[in-house]
C-alpha positions as CSV (number, residue, x, y, z in Angstrom):
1,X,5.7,23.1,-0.6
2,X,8.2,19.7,-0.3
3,X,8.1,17.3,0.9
4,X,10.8,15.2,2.9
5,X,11.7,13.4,-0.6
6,X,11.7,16.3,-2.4
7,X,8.4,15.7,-3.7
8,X,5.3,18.2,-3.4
9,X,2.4,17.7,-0.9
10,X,0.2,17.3,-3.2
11,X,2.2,14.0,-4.8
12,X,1.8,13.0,-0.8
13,X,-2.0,13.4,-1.1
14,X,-2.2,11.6,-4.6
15,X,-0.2,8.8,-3.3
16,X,-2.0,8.5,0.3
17,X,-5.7,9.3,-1.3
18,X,-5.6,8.6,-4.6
19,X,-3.3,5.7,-5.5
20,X,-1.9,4.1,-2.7
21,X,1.1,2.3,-3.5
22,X,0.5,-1.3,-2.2
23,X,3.4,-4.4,-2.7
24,X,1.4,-5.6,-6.5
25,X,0.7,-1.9,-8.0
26,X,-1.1,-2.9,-11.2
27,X,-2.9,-6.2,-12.2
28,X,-5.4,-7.6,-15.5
29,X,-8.3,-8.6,-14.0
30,X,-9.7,-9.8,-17.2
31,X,-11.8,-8.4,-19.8
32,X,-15.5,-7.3,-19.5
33,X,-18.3,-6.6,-22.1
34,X,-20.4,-3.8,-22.1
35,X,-24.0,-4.4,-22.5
36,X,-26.3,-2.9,-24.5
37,X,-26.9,-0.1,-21.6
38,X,-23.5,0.5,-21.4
39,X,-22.9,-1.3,-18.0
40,X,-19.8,-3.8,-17.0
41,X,-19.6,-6.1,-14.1
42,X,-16.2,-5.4,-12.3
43,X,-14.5,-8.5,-11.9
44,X,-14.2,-9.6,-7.9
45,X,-10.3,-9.6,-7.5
46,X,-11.0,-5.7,-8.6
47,X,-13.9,-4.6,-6.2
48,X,-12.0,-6.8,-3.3
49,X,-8.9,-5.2,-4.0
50,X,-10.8,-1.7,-3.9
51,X,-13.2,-2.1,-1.6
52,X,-15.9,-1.1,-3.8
53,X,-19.3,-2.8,-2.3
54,X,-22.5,-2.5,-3.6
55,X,-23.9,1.1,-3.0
56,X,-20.5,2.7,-3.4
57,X,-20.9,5.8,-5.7
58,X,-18.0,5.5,-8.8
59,X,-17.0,8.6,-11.0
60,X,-16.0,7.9,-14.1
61,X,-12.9,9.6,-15.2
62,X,-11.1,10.2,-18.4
63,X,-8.6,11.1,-20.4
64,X,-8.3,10.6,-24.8
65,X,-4.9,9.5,-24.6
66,X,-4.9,7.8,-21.3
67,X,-8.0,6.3,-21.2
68,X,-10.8,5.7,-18.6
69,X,-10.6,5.3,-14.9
70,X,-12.9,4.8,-12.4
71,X,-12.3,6.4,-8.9
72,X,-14.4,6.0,-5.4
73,X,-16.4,8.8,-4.7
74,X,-15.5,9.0,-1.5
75,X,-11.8,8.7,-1.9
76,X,-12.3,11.9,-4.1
77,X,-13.9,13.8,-1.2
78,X,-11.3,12.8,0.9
79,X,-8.6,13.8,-1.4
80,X,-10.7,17.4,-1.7
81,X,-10.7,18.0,2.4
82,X,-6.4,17.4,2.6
83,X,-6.0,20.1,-0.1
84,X,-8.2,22.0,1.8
85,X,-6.6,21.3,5.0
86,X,-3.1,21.9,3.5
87,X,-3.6,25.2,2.2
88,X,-5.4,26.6,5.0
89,X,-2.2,25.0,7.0
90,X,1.1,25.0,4.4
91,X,3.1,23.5,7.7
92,X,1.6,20.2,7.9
């Protein structure tokens, strides 16, 4: 399925869900240590930028040559229930 663009639905869905495309797509927040329990602190400008607040569940992604990501749970369950949506309706 395409979209208007030419695009797939589902490069809609990464786009809207996933990555939103905002004016400033990528910044360096700075560098954090990990501790001896493996945690980081995630700099301010990040979790203001995200919205991640405390309590917010983070899944921890990765990829060898890519690297690691970390993704909002509940963005992930969002994405999850417009592929669901989409196949049961391929029109929208």
């Amino acid at each position: 399925m395409k979209n208007k663009k030419g695009g797939s639905a589902a490069e809609d869905l990464v786009d809207t869900c996933i990555a939103p495309r905002r004016e400033k797509t990528k910044a360096l927040f700075g560098s954090v240590k990990v501790g001896e329990r493996g945690q980081i602190v995630i700099p301010k400008e990040a979790r203001e930028l995200f919205g991640i607040e405390p309590g917010d569940i983070l899944l921890v992604l990765g990829d060898v040559e890519r690297g690691i990501a970390l993704v909002k749970a509940d963005t992930i369950q969002e994405f999850a229930k417009k592929i669901l949506e989409t196949t049961r309706n391929p029109e929208k």
